[in-house]
C-alpha positions as CSV (number, residue, x, y, z in Angstrom):
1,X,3.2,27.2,16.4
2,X,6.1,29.0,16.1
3,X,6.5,31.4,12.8
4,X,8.4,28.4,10.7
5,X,6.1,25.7,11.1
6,X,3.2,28.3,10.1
7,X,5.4,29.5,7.2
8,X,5.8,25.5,6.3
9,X,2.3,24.9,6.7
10,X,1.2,27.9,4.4
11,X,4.1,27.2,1.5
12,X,5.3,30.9,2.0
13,X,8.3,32.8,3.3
14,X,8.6,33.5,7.4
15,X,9.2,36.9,5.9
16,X,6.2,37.2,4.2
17,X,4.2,36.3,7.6
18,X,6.2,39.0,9.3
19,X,5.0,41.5,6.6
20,X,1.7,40.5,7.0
21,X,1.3,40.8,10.8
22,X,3.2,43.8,10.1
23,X,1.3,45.6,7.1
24,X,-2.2,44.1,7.8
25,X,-2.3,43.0,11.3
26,X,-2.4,38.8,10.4
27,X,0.2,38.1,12.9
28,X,0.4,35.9,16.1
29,X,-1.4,36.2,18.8
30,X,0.3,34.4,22.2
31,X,2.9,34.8,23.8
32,X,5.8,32.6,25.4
33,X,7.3,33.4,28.7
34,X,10.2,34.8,27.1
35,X,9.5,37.2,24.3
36,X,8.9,34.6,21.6
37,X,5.3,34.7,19.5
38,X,3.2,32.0,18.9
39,X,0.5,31.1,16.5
40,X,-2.7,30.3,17.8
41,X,-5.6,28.0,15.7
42,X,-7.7,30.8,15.5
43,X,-4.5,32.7,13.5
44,X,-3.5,29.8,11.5
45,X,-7.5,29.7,10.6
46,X,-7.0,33.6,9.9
47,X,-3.7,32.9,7.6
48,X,-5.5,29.8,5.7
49,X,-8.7,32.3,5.0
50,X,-6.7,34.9,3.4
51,X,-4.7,31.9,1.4
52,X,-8.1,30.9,-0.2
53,X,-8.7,34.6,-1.0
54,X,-5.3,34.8,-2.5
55,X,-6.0,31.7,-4.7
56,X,-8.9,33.0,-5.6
57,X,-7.6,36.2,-7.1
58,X,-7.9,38.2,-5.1
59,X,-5.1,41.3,-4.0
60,X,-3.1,40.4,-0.5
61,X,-5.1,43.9,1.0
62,X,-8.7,42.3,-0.1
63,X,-8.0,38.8,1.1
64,X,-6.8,40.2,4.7
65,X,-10.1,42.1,4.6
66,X,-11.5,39.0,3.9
67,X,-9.5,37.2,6.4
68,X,-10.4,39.6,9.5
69,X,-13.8,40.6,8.2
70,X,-14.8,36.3,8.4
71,X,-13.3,36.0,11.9
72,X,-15.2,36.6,15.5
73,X,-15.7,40.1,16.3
74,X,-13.4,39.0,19.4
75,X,-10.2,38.7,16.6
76,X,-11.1,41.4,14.1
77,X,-11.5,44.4,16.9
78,X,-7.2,43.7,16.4
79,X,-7.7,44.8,12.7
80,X,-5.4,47.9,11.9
81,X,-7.1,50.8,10.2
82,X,-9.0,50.2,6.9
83,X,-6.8,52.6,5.2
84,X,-3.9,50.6,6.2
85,X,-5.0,47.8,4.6
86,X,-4.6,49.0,0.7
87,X,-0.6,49.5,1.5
88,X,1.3,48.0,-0.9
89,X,2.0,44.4,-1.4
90,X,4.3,42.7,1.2
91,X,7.9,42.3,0.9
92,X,8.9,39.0,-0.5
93,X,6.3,38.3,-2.3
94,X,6.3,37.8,-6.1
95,X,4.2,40.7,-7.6
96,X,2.9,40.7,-11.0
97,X,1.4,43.5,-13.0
98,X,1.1,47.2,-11.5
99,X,-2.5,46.1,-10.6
100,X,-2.1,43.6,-7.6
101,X,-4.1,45.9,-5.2
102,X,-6.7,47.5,-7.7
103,X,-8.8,44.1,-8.6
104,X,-12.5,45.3,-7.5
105,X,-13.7,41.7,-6.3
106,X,-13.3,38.3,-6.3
107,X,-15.0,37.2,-8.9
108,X,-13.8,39.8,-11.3
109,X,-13.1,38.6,-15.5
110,X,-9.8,36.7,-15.8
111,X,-7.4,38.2,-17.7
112,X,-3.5,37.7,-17.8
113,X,-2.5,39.7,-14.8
114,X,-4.7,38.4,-13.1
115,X,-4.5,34.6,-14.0
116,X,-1.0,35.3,-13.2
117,X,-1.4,36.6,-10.0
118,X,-3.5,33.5,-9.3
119,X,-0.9,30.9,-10.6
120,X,1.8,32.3,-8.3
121,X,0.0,31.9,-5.3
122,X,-1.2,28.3,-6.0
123,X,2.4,27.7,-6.7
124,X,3.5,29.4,-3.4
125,X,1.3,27.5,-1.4
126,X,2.2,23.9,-3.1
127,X,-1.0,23.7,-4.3
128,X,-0.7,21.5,-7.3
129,X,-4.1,20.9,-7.9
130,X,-4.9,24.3,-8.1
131,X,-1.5,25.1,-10.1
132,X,-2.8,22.4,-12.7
133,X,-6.4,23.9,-13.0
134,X,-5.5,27.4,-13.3
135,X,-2.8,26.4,-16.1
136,X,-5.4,24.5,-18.2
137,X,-8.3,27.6,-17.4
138,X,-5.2,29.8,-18.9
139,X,-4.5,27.9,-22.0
140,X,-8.1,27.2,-22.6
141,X,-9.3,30.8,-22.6
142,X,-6.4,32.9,-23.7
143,X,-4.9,30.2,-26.3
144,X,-1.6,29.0,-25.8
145,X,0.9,31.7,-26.7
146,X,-1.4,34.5,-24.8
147,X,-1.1,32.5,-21.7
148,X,2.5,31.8,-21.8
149,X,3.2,35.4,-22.6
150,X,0.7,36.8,-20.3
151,X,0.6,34.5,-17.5
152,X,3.2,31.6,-17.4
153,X,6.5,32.8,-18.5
154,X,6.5,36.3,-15.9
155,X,5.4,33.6,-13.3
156,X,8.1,31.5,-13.9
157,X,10.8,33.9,-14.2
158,X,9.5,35.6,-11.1
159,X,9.8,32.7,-9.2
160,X,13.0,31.8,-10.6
161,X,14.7,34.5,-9.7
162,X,14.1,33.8,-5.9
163,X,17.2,31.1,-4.5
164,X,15.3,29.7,-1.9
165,X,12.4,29.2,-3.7
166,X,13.6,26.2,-5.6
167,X,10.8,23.3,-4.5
168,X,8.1,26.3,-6.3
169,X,10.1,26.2,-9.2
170,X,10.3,22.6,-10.0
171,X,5.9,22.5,-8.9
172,X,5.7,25.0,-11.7
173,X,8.0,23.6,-14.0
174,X,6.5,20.4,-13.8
175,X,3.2,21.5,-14.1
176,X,3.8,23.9,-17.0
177,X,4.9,20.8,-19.0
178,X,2.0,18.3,-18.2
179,X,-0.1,21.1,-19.1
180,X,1.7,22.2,-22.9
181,X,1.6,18.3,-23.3
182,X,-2.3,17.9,-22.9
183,X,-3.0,21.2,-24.9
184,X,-0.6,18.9,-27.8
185,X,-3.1,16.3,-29.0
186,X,-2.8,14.0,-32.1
187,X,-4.2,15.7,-34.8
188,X,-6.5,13.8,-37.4
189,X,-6.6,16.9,-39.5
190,X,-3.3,18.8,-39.6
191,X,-1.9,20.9,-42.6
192,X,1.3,19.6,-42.8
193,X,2.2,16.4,-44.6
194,X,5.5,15.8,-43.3
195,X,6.2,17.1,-39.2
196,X,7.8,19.8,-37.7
197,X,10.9,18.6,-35.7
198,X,11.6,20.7,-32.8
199,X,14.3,19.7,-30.4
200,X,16.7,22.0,-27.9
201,X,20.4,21.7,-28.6
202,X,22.7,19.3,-26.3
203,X,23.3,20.0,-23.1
204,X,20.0,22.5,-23.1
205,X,18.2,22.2,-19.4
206,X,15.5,24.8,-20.2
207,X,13.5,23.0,-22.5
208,X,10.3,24.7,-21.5
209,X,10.0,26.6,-24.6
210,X,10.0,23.5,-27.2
211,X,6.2,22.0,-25.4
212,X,5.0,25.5,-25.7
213,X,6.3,25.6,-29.6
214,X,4.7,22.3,-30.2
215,X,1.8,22.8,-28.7
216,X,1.1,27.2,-30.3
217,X,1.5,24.8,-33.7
218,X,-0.8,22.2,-32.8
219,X,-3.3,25.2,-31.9
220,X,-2.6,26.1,-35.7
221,X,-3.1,22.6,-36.8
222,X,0.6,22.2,-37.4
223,X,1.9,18.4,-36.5
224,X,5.2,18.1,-34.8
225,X,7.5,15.7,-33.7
226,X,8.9,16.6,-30.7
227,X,12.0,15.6,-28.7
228,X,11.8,17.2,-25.2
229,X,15.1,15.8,-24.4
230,X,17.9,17.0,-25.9
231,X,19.2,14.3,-28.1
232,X,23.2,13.9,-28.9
233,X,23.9,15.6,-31.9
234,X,24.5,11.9,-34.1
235,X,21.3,11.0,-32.6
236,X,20.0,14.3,-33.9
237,X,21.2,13.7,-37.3
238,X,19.8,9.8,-37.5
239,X,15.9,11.4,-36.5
240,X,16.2,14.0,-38.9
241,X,17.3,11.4,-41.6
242,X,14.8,9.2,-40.9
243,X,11.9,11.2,-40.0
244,X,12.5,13.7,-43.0
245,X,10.7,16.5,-41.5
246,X,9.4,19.4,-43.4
247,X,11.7,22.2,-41.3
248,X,13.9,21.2,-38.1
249,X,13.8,24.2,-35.2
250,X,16.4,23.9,-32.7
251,X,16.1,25.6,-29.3
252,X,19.0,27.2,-27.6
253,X,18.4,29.3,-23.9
254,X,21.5,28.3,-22.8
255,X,23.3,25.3,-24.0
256,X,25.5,24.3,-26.1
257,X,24.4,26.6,-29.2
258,X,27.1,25.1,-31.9
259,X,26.2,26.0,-35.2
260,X,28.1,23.0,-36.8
261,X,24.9,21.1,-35.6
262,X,23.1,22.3,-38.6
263,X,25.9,21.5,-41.0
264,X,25.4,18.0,-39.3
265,X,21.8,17.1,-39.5
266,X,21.7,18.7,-43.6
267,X,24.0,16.3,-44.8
268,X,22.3,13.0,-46.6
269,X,18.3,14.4,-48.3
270,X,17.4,16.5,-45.6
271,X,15.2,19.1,-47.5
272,X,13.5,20.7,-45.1
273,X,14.0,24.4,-43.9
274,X,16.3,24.8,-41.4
275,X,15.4,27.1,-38.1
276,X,17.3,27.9,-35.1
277,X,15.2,29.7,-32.0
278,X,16.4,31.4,-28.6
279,X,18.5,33.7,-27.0
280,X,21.7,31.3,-27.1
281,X,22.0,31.9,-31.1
282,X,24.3,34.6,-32.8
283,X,22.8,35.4,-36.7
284,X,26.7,35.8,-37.7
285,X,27.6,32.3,-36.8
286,X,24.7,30.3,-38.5
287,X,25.4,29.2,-42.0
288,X,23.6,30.6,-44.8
289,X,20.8,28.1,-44.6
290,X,19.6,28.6,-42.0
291,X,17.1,31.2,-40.5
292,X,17.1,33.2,-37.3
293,X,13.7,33.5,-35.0
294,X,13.4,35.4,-32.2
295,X,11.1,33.9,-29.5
296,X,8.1,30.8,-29.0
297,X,5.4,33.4,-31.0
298,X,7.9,34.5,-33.7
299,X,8.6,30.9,-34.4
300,X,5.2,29.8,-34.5
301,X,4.4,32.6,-36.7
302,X,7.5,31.7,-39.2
303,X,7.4,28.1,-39.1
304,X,3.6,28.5,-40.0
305,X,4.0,30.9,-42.9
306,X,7.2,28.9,-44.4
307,X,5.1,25.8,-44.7
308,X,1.5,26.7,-45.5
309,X,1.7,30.6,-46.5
310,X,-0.3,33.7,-45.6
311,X,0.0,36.7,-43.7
312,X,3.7,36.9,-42.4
């Protein structure tokens, strides 16, 4: 197999299979007549073996140990050097935490860096299955603003900062949001009468950060009524009329961040305090009402004080 069907097979860059043959010796074995390489089974075996170590946590110079150190004594004798294996990582790839070589094992305690390390090879590699597991193992040990701090958010803007990575990006994405969606359940016991509207401004296409807001309140015991489409701003107005939510927090990463939108959903008995949230905001041009917040913790934090008091 030539070095883009392997590369298609594995869900990584041809680049990053150069490196490896390269850096740790994973690379093709034949030979065509002409100068071309090929992949054998036996290196596609090799490649898959130090895939599974990768998705298991491990650095990219342990799981080529691991690779080599499983194969017949016939294919390791190829192994470079020991020493050469604890190089750095290989070009291309998406590295996260000054750690990525130093993990002692396997099997070592899961924190952040290294659930994040994990996550971005699952998504690499396609692997949905393990891309959903390791997002639910996040948000179920670290809690849900831990993980998207720690683990989720660098991932995603690690991968999103790669063009031809795009198919990785839309795994994650999708993933990300089944997973803020199950850690949002109905709550028989929350501590809000009336919900929390959360909704990104028009034309927004990150939403991302509205499932993780609703579901860091619902971890609090916080009900909200999410929209996770952006809703036209008349539309906005009729929910928030209707719905007569306790405090409205509008999201802005990018989109059309118009401040007028406030002076549109107050009108009528709106009574609830008023929030707006992201990076697309400027304090000068909201009206007096309403209330700045910095990012997803900040808002939780604020939104949760505002309505049922304690520590700021």
């Amino acid at each position: 197999m030539p070095v883009a069907a392997v590369a298609r097979r594995l869900g990584v860059a041809p680049s990053t299979l150069r490196t490896w043959d390269r850096r740790y010796g994973l690379g093709p074995s034949r030979h065509t007549g002409g100068r071309h390489r090929r992949y054998g089974s036996s290196d596609v075996v090799r490649l898959e073996l130090m895939q599974r170590a990768l998705l298991r946590g491990a650095s990219t110079a342990e799981a080529a140990r691991y690779a080599l150190a499983n194969l017949p004594k016939a294919i390791s004798e190829t192994a470079p050097p020991a020493a050469e294996l604890f190089a750095g990582p290989p070009d291309g790839e998406v590295v996260l935490g000054a750690d990525r070589d130093q993990a002692p094992d396997f099997e070592g305690a899961l924190g952040p860096p290294r659930f994040a390390r994990q996550l971005s090879t699952a998504a690499l590699a396609m692997d949905v299955r393990a891309v959903q597991h390791l997002l639910a193992e996040a948000i179920g040990s670290l809690g849900v603003l831990e993980a998207w701090e720690g683990v989720v958010r660098p991932v995603v803007t690690a991968l999103g900062a790669a063009d031809e990575r795009a198919e990785v990006r839309y795994l994650l994405t999708e993933c990300v949001f089944g997973a803020m969606v199950r850690a949002t359940p109905v709550l028989s016991d929350a501590r809000n009468q009336r919900p929390v509207l959360l909704c990104s401004v028009p034309e927004e296409r990150d939403t991302l950060a509205v499932y993780v807001l609703a579901a860091a309140l619902a971890e609090r015991h916080i009900v909200t009524q999410l929209f996770g489409v952006p809703l036209p701003a008349d539309v906005l107005a009729v929910a928030v009329r209707r719905s007569a939510p306790s405090a409205v927090v509008l999201w802005a990463q990018r989109g059309n961040a118009n401040p007028r939108l406030f002076t549109r959903i107050s009108r009528g008995r709106q009574r609830g305090r008023l929030f707006a949230c992201g990076p697309a905001w400027h304090a000068e041009q909201l009206p007096p009402k309403v209330e700045l917040l910095g990012d997803v913790r900040a808002a939780a934090d604020r939104v949760e004080y505002v309505l049922l008091g304690g520590t700021e």
